[in-house]
C-alpha positions in Angstrom: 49.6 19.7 205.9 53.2 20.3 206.2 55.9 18.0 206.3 59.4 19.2 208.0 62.7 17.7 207.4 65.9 18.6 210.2 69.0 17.1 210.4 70.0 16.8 213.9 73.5 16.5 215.3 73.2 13.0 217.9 75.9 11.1 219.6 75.0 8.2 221.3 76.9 4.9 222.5 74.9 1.7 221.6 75.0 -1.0 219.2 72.1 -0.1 217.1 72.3 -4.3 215.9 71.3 -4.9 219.4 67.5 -3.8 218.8 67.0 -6.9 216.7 67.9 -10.9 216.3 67.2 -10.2 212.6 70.2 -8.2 211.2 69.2 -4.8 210.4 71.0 -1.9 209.1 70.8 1.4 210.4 69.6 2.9 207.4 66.4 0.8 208.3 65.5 1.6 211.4 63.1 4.4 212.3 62.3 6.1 215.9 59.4 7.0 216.1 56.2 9.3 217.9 52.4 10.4 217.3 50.6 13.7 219.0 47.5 13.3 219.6 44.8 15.1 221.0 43.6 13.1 223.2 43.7 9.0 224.0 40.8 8.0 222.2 41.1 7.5 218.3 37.4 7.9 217.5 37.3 10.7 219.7 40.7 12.5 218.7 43.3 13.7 216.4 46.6 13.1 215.3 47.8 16.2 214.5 51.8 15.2 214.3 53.5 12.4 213.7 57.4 12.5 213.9 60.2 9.9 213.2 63.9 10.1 213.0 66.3 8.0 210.2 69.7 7.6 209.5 71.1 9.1 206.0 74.1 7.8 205.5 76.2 9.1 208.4 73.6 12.0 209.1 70.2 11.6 211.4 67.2 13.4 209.8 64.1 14.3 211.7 60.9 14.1 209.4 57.7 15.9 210.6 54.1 15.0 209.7 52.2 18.2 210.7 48.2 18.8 210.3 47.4 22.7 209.9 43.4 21.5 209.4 41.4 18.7 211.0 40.5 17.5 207.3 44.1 17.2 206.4 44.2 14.0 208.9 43.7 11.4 206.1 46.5 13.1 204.0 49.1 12.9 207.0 48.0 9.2 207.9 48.0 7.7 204.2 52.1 10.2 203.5 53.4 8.7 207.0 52.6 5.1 206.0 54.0 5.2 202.5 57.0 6.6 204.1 57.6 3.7 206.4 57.0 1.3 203.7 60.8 1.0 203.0 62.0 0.8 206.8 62.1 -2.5 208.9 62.8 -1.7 212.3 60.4 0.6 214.3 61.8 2.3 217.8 59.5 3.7 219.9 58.9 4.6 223.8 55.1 2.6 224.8 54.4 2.9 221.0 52.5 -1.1 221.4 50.6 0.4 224.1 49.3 4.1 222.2 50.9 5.1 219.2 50.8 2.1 217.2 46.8 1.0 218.1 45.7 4.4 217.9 47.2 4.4 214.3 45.8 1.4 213.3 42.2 2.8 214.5 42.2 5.6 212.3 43.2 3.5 209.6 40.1 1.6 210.3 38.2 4.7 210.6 39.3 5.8 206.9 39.2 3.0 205.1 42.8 3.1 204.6 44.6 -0.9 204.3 48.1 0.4 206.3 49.4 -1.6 208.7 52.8 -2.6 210.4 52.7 -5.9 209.7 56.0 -5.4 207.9 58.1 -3.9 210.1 59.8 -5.2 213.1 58.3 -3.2 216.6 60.9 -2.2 219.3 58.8 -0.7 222.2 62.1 0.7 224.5 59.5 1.3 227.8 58.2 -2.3 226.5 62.1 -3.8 226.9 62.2 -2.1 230.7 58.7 -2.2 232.4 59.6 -6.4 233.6 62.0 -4.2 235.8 61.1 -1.5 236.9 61.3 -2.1 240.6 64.6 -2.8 240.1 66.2 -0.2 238.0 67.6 2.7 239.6 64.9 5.1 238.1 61.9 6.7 239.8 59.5 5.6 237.6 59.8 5.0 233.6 58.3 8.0 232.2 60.2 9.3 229.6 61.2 12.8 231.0 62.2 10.6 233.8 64.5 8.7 231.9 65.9 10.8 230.0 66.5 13.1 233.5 68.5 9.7 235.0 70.3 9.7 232.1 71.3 13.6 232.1 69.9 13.6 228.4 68.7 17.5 228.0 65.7 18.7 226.7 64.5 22.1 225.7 60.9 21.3 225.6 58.9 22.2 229.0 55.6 21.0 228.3 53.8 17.5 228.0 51.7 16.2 225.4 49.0 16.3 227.5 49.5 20.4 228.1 50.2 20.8 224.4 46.5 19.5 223.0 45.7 23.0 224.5 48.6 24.6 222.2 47.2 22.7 219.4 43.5 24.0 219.6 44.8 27.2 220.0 47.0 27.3 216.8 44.2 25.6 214.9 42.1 29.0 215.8 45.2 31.6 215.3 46.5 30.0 212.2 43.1 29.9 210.4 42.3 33.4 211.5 45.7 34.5 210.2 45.8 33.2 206.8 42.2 35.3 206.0 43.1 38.6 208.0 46.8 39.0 207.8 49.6 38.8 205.7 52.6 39.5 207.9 54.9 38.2 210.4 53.2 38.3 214.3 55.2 38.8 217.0 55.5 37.1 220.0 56.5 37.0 223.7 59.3 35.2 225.5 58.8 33.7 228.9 60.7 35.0 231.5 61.0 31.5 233.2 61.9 29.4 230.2 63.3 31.3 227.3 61.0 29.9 225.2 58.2 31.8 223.4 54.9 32.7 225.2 51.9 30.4 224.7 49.9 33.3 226.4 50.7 36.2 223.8 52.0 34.1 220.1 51.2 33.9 216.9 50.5 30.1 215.1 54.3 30.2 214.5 55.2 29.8 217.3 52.7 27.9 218.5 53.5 25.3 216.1 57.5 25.9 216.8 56.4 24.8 220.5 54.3 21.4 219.0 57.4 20.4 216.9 60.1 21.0 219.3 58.0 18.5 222.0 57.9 15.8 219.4 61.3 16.4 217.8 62.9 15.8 221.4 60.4 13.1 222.2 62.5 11.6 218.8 65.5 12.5 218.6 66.0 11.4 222.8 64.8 7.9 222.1 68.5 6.8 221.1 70.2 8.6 224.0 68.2 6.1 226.2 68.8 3.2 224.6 71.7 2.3 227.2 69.0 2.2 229.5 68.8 -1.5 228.0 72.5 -2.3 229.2 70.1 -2.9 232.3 67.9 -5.5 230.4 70.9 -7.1 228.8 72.3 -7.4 232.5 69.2 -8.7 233.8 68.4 -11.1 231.2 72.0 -12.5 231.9 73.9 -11.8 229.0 77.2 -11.7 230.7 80.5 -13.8 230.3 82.3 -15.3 233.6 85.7 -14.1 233.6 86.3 -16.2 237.4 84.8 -17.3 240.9 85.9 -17.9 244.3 84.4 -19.7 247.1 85.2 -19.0 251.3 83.3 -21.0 253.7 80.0 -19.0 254.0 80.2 -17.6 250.1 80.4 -18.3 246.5 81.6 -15.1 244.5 81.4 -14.7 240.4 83.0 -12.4 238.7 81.7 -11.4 235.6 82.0 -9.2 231.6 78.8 -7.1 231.0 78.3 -7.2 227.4 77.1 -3.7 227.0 78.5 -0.9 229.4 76.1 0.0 231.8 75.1 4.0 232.4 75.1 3.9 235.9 77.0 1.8 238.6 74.8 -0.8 240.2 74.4 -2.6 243.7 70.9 -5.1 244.1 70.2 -7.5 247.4 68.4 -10.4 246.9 67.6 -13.5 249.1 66.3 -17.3 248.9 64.4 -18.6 251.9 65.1 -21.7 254.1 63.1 -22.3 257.6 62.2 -18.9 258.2 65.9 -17.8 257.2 67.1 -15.3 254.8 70.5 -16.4 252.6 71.4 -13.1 250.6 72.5 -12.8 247.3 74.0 -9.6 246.3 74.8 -8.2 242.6 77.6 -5.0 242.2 77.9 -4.1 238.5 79.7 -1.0 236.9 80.3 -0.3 233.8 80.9 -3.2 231.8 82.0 -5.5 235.0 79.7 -6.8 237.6 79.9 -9.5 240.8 76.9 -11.6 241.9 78.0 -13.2 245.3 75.6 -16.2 247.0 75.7 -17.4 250.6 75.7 -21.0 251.4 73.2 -23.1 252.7 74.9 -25.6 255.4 72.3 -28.4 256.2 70.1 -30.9 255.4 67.7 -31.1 252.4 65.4 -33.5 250.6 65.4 -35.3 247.3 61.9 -36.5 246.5 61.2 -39.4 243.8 58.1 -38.8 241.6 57.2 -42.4 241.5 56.1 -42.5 245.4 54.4 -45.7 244.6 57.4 -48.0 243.8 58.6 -47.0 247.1 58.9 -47.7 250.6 59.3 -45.5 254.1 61.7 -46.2 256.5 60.3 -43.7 259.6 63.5 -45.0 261.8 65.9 -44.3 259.3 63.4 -41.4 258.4 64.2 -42.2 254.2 62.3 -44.3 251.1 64.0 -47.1 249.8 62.4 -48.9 246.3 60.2 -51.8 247.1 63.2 -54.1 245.3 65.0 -53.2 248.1 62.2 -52.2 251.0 60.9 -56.1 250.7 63.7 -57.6 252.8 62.5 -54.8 255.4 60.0 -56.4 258.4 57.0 -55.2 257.6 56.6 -53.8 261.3 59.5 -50.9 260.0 58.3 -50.1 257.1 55.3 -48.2 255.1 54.1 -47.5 251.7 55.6 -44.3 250.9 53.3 -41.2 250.1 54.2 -38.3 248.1 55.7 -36.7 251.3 57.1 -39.4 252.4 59.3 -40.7 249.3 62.8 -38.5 249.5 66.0 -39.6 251.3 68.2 -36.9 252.8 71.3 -35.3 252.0 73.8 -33.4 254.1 75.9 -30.9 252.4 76.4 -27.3 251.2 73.8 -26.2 248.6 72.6 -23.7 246.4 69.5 -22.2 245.2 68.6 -22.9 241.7 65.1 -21.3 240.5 64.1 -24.9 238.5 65.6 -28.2 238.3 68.9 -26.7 236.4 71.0 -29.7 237.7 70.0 -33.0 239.5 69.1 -33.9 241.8 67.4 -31.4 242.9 66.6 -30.4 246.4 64.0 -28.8 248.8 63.3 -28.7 252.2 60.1 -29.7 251.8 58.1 -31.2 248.7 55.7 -28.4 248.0 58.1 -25.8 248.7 59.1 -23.7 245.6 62.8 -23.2 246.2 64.9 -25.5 244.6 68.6 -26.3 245.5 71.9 -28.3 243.8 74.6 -29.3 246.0 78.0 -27.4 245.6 80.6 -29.2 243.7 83.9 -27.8 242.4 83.5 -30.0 239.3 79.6 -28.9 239.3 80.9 -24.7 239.5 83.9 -25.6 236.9 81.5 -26.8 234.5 78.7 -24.7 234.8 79.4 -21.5 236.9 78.1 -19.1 233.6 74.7 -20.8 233.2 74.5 -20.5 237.1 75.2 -16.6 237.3 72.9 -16.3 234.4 70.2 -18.2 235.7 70.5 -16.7 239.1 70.1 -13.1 237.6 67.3 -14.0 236.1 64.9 -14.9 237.9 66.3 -13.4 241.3 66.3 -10.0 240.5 
């Protein structure tokens, strides 16, 4: 086994105390990826695990790397004593692959490791609730890190590379029993990196590190990818609002700086009719703006029981009041039945954040408070909160 230690010049813009509610230092947090041969632990290998730490001001790549099948035990059981001092673990899906598969071999060898102690960030975790909304293609890494304009000198996937692998396993064993110098290689033509068709287990294995090295070393220059999830999740402060007859406009802070400008069209439903709401963000400043509904909506009471219906005046009334009613104009009230009415501007609200709350019909899932001034003064920053929430 071999075990490879590179510092690596990185720049990124992100506040690394952001991964966590817990405060953690950035001397504690590791990023982190496996290689595998394939996705089954009982029926694969890891041949390289990978993570990245910070050194003081300095970011240091450490490298795991199995030169013989039987060394997997030794690379599992040096990896997990390295972690023990770390409490924050960054990784890209790692809950979905890298972090079971681990755990399996574990199982497989006996071996009582397990992340129990350290905090998982899963980065593709953090954006996958969104990922019809963010302006990506999909949320494969390469993808992201293409979005983002983050470079990458690695053209191969891990999937292509359990090929490489084999292949080094066969050249590297051959070459420590037959020779004793340097090979040479081959550069492609296309790429400028060395030949997998004519190379020696050097640079095979130069090929294997580089993929997970970048794999590493790119997972902080996408963390402003979650500027999008702070967005989303509504961490924003109100700086004002306006209101014109058909529209309510707020104008809002974006707590992180976003990588990308922004524009999203939403919409709330009443009778068959679309009202839009529309969200512009850039940067670290964004405006959600919400058209009116102008009409009539409903107020039911839960307690349909205690009240009567009024079909002429088309409301419920409590029985205290209902029993000085004929009896020839009124009705026990059923749960459809027991609302009044209220004519106004409204609107939506994706629970019962203020009451009363409306609908324009009992079983109907949109909710709606009526515009107030006083309402907007009071609460305009839980609104545009709640709104990006659970609209987009």
């Amino acid at each position: 086994m071999q075990i490879i230690e590179t510092p690596i010049k990185i720049s990124f813009d992100f506040d690394l105390t952001m991964l966590s509610s817990k405060h953690v230092s950035n001397q504690e947090i590791l990023f982190f990826d496996i290689e595998t041969t394939g996705f089954s632990a009982s029926m694969s290998y890891v041949y390289l695990i990978g993570c990245a730490y910070f050194d003081q001001s300095t970011f240091v790549l450490r490298q795991w790397f199995m030169e013989d099948i039987r060394e997997e035990k030794e690379l599992l059981t040096n990896f997990f004593e390295f972690i023990k001092s770390y409490r924050l673990l960054v990784h890209y899906n790692g809950s979905g692959f890298d972090i079971p598969y681990l755990l399996q071999k574990c199982s497989t060898y006996q071996l009582s490791y397990n992340f129990e102690h350290i905090i998982s960030f899963d980065i593709y975790k953090q954006l996958i609730p969104y990922k019809k909304i963010l302006p990506t293609k999909n949320l494969k890494l390469k993808t992201v890190e293409d979005f983002l304009k983050v470079e990458r000198k690695d053209q191969y996937s891990g999937g292509e590379l359990i090929s490489v692998f084999t292949k080094f396993l066969a050249l590297y064993t051959y070459e420590r029993k037959h020779t004793s110098g340097a090979s040479h290689y081959q550069v492609s033509p296309v790429s400028g990196l060395p030949s997998i068709e004519k190379s020696d287990s050097g640079t095979l294995r130069q090929l294997l590190l580089l993929h997970n090295a970048e794999d590493i070393s790119n997972l902080p220059r996408i963390l402003p990818m979650l500027s999008f999830v702070k967005l989303f999740e509504g961490n924003i402060t109100l700086n004002k609002w306006n209101v014109n007859d058909q529209t309510v406009n707020f104008y809002f802070q974006i707590n992180n700086q976003l990588p990308t400008s922004l524009k999203l069209e939403s919409n709330y439903e009443v009778m068959d009719s679309l009202y839009p709401i529309t969200l512009i963000a850039s940067e670290n400043e964004g405006c959600i703006s919400i058209d009116f509904y102008h009409g009539s909506l409903k107020f039911y009471f839960d307690n349909y029981k205690d009240y009567y219906y009024l079909p002429l005046e088309d409301t419920a009334v409590h029985k205290s009041v209902g029993e000085y009613v004929e009896k020839e104009y009124r009705q026990n009230a059923k749960p459809d039945t027991c609302y009044i009415k209220k004519t106004g501007q409204f609107l939506p609200q994706p629970y019962a954040m203020f009451t009363p709350s409306f609908r324009m019909e009992r079983k109907q899932k949109q909710q709606f408070f009526e515009f107030t001034e006083q309402l907007l003064e009071q609460n305009s920053e839980k609104i545009v909160s709640e709104i990006i929430r659970s609209y987009f």
